[in-house]
N, C-alpha and C positions, 0 to 999 in steps of 0.2 A: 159537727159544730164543737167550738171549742170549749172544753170539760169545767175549767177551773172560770169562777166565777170574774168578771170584768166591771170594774168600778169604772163610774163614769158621774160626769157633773155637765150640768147645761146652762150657757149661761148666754141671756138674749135680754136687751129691753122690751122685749114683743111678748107679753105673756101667751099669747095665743101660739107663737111659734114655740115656745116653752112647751105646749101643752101637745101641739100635733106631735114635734120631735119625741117627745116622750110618749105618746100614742106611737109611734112608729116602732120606737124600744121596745115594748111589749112583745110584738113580735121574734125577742130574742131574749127566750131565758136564760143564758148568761150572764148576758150585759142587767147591773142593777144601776137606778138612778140612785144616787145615794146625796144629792143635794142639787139644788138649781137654784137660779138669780136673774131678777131681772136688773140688777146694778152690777158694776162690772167691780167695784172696790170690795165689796161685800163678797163678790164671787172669786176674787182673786186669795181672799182670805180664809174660804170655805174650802178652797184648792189647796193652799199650804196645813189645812188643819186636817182635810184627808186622804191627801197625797194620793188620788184616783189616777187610773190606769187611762182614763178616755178623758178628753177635755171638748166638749160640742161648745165653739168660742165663735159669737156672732163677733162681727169685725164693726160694723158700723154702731157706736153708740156713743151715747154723750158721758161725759166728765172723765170716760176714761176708755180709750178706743178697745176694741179685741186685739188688734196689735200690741197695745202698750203692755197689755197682760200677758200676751204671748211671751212679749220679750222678758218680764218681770220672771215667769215660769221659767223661762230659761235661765235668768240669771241666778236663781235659785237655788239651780241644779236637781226643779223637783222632773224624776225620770215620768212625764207624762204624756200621750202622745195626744198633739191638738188637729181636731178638723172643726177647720172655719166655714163658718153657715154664712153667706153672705148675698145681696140682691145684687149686687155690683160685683162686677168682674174684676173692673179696673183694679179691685182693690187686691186682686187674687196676685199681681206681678210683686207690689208690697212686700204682699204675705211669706213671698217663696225665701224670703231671708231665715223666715224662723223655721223654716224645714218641717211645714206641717206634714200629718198622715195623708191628709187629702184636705177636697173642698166640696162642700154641699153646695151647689146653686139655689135659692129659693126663686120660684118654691121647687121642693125636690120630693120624692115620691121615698116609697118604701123601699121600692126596687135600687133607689138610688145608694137609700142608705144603707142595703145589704153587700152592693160591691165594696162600700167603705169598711162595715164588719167584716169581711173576709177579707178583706187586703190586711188590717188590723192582726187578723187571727194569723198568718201567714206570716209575718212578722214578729210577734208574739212566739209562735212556735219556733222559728230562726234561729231567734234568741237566746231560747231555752237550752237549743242545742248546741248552740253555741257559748253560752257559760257550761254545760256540762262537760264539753269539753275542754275546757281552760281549769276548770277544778280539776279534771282527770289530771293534768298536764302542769299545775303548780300547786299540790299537794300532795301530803304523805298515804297513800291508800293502808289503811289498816284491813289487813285479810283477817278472816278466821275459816272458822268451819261452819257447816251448817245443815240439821238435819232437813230431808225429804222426805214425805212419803212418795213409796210405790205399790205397785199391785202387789208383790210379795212381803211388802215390810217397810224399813225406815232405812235412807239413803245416807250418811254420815261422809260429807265431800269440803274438801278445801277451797274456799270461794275461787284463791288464786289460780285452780286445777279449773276449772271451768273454761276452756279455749272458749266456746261460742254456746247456743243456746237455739232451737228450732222451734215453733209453735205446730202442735199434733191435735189438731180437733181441741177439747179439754183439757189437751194433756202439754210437757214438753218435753222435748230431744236434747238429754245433755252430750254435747262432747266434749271428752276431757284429757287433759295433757297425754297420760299414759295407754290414748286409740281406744279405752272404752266407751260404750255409749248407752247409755242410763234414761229411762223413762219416767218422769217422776209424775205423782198426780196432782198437778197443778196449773194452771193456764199461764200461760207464756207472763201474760198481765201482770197478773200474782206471784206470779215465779221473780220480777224484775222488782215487783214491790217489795220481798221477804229480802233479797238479796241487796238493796240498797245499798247499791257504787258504782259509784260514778266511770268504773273503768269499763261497766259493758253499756255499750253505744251501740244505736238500732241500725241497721245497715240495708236492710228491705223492711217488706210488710212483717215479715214471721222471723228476724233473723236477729238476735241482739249476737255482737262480737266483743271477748274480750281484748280491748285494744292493746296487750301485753303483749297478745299472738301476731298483732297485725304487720304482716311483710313490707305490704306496699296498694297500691290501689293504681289499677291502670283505668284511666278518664275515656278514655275510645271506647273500652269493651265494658265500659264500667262493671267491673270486676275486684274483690276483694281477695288478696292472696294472706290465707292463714295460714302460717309458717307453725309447725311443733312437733317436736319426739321423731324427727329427720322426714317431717310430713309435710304438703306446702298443697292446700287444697283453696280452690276458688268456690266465690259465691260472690251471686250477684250486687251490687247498690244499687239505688239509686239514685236519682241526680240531685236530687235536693240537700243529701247527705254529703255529695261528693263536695258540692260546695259549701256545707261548712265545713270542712277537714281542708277546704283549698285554701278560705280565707284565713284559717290561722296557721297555714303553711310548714305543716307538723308531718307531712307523713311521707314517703316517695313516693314518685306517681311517673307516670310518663304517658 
């Protein structure tokens, strides 16, 4: 489940649907309630004041519809992503203007609203990888060096020497520009947190690559070619990765 904590606001004339929805939350320590409304003016304005990640937006209510807010949120340009809680369907064809996350039917169960959290989180994560790579791709990367420990002592390596990075139990696999390969004591995790740049991008479960090295990426075999020091070695991706490096159409591929 997703690590980084998720704001969310709920916002229903039905105090009781207020109360189950957020009984249901519970079930997901990430997601925090951080404000709810039973009036939609009041709730629209608790949204611009805490710019939440999650917006639970009943559509049917008086003085001021779920729609109208929707569209309000959009006109804003506050980046929040709305799922409409609603008893009426009908209202669901409306809705698809504002490009909601999804739609809760009521009444809707727990189970319902765990495929809406994981569609959320999957999106969410997309994202992430997808600004990573656009910082990689329109900014100045500042290298430096950076010590390691290893079993015999302290690793003293140049960030930009780093071709790619393996996960070993506790430990991780560096490979580095000039064919050596270095053991350092620290978990891949850790290793990717101390090093902070944007230029090594994860490419399997255990595999961060520095994208300085990267050749090309064949879609078929989904395969990563890391070109360096007249060396051109594969490793596998995944598909998830392939397509963010497809949609922002940065790398050769065939």
């Amino acid at each position: 489940m997703y690590s980084v904590d998720i704001s969310a606001i709920i916002i229903d004339d039905d105090d009781e649907a207020i109360n189950l929805l957020e009984m249901f939350l519970r079930n997901f320590p990430s997601i925090k309630v951080v404000a709810k409304s039973s009036n939609p003016v009041i709730g629209l304005e608790l949204i611009k004041e805490t710019i939440p990640d999650l917006v639970f937006l009943d559509i049917d209510m008086p003085d001021m519809t779920g729609l109208q807010v929707a569209q309000s949120i959009k006109n804003e340009n506050i980046k929040a992503e709305i799922v409409f809680t609603t008893a009426f369907q009908d209202y669901a064809y409306k809705a698809l203007k504002i490009e909601p996350l999804d739609f809760l039917t009521k009444p809707f169960s727990s189970a319902d609203l765990e495929i809406v959290v994981k569609k959320y989180i999957s999106r969410a994560e997309k994202k992430l990888h997808e600004q990573k790579l656009d910082v990689f791709f329109h900014t100045q990367l500042n290298q430096s060096k950076i010590s390691l420990p290893t079993s015999s002592g302290i690793l003293v390596v140049d960030i930009k020497d780093i071709v790619y990075v393996r996960a070993d139990s506790f430990r991780t696999i560096l490979y580095l520009q000039d064919r050596s390969v270095e053991t350092v004591n620290k978990s891949l995790s850790k290793l990717i947190q101390l090093l902070n740049s944007s230029v090594f991008f994860q490419i399997n479960r255990s595999v961060y690559l520095n994208l300085n090295y990267l050749q090309r990426i064949d879609k078929k075999k989904k395969m990563c070619y890391i070109a360096y020091n007249q060396t051109v070695l594969e490793e596998p991706i995944a598909r998830n990765y392939i397509v963010s490096f497809e949609k922002l159409n940065i790398y050769p591929a065939i």
